[in-house]
C-alpha positions in Angstrom: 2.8 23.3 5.1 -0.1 25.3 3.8 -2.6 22.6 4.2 -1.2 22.0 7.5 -1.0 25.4 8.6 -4.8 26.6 7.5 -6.3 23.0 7.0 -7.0 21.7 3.7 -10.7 23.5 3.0 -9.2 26.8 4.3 -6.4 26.7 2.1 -6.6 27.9 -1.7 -3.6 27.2 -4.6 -3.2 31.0 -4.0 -1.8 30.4 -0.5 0.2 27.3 -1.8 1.9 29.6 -4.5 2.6 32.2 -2.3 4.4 29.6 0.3 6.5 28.2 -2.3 7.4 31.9 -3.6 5.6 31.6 -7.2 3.0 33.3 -9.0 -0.2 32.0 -9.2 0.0 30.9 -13.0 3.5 29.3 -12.5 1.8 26.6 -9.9 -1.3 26.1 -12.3 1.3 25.0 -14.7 1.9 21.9 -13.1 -1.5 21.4 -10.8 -4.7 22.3 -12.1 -6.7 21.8 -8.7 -6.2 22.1 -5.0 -7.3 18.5 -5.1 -4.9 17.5 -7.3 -2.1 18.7 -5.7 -3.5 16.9 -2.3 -3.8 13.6 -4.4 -0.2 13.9 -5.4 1.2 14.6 -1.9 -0.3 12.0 -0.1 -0.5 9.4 -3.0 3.3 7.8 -2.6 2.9 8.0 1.6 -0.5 6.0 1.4 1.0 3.6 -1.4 4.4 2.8 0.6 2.3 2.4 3.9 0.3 -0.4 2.2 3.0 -2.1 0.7 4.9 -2.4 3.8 2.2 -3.5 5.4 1.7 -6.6 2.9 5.2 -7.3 3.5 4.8 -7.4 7.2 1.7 -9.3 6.9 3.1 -12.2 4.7 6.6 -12.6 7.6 6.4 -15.9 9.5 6.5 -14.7 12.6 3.5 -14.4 15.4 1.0 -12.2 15.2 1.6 -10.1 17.9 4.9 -9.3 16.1 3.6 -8.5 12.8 0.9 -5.7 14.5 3.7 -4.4 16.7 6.2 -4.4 13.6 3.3 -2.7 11.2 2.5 -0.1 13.9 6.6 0.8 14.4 6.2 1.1 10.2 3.4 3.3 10.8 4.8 5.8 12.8 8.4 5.5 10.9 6.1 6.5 8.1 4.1 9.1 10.3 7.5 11.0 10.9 8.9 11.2 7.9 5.9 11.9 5.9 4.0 14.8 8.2 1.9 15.3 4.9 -0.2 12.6 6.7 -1.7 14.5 9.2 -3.7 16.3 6.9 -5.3 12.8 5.3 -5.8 12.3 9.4 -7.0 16.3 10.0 -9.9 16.5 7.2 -11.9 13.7 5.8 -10.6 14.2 2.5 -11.6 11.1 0.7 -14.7 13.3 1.1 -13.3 15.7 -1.2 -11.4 13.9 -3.4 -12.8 12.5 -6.8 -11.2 11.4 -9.8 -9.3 7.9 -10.9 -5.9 9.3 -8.9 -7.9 10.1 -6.1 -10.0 6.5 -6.1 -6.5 4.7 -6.3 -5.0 7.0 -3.0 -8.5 5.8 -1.1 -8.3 2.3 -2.3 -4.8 2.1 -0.8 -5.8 3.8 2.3 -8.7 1.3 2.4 -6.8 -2.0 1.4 -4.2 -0.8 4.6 -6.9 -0.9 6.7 -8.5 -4.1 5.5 -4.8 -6.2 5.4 -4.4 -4.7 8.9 -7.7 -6.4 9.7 -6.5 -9.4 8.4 -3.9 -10.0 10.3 -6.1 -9.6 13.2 -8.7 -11.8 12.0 -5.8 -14.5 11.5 -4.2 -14.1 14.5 -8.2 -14.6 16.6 -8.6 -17.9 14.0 -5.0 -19.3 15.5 -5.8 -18.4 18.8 -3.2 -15.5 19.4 -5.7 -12.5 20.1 -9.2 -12.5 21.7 -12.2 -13.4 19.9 -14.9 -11.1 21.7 -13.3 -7.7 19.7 -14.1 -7.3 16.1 -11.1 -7.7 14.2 -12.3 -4.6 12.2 -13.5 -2.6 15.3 -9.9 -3.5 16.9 -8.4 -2.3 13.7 -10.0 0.9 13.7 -9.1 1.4 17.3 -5.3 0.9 16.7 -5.5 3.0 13.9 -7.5 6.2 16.0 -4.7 6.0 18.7 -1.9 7.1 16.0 -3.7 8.9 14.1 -4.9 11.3 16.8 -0.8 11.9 17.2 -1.2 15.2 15.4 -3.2 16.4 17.8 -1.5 16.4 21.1 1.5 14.8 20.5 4.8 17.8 21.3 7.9 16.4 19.9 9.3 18.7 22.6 8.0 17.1 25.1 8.9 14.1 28.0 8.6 11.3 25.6 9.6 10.9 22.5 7.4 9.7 19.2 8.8 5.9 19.8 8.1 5.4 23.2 4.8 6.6 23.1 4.4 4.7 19.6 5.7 1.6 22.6 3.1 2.3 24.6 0.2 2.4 22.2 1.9 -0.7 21.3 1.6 -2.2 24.4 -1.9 -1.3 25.4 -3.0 -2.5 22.0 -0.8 -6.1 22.4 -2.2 -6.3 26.2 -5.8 -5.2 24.8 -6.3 -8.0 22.1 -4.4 -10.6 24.4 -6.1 -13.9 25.3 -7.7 -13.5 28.8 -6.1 -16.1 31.3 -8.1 -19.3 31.8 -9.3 -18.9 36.2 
């Protein structure tokens, strides 16, 4: 809430502690560092995002269905676990250090490189075009959800699904095989 609420480099363990209704001392019993604490919250989010994706990724089904499956997971993931936005808000693997933190980046980064993967498969078997980088593609998908945070009003006309559906959509129509003339 903290991090969310001031952004992670505005926020200090002081305003943590006083969010959770403790003293100071009490939270530096069980986190020594702001970072640390960050590394903790996001650690099991980032972990179960990548092995859901590997799941997904290893399902006999076309490709088309496995990005439009692992990007439903993704915002599943992105709604229940609303620490996320804060990996999304600051460029924390700038800030993070340490063999905790190197295992939370190395998750984030393996996502993103099975993710490619399956792009990169489904371009070999002729399922997606081959004139967009499977990485660049990748990265795209990715930007559209991640972005959420910013505009998205759960308040609002549509809810997190159906635009989640429409990303999905664009992104499906996007990487689809032109049409032979």
């Amino acid at each position: 809430t903290v991090f969310n609420r001031l952004g992670y480099a505005n926020s200090t363990l002081e305003d943590v502690a006083a969010e959770v209704g403790v003293r100071r001392a009490t939270l530096y019993y069980y986190v020594a560092t702001k970072e640390e604490l960050l590394v903790s919250l996001l650690s099991g989010p980032i972990r179960d995002l990548r092995v859901g994706l590997e799941a997904i990724a290893t399902e006999p089904v076309p490709t088309r269905q496995k990005l439009a499956t692992a990007l439903l997971e993704y915002t599943r993931v992105l709604r229940t676990h609303p620490e996320l936005t804060i990996f999304n808000q600051e460029n924390v693997h700038k800030v993070m250090s340490g063999p905790a933190a190197d295992a939370l980046i190395a998750d984030a980064d393996r996502y993103g490189n099975v993710l490619t993967e399956v792009v990169r498969r489904g371009v070999a078997a002729g399922d997606l075009r081959s004139d967009v980088d499977p990485r660049v593609a990748v990265m795209g998908l990715l930007g559209m959800f991640n972005w959420l945070y910013r505009w998205f009003d759960p308040k609002g006309r549509l809810t997190l699904d159906e635009v989640a559906q429409g990303f999905i959509t664009m992104a499906l129509d996007g990487l689809a095989v032109p049409t032979q003339r």
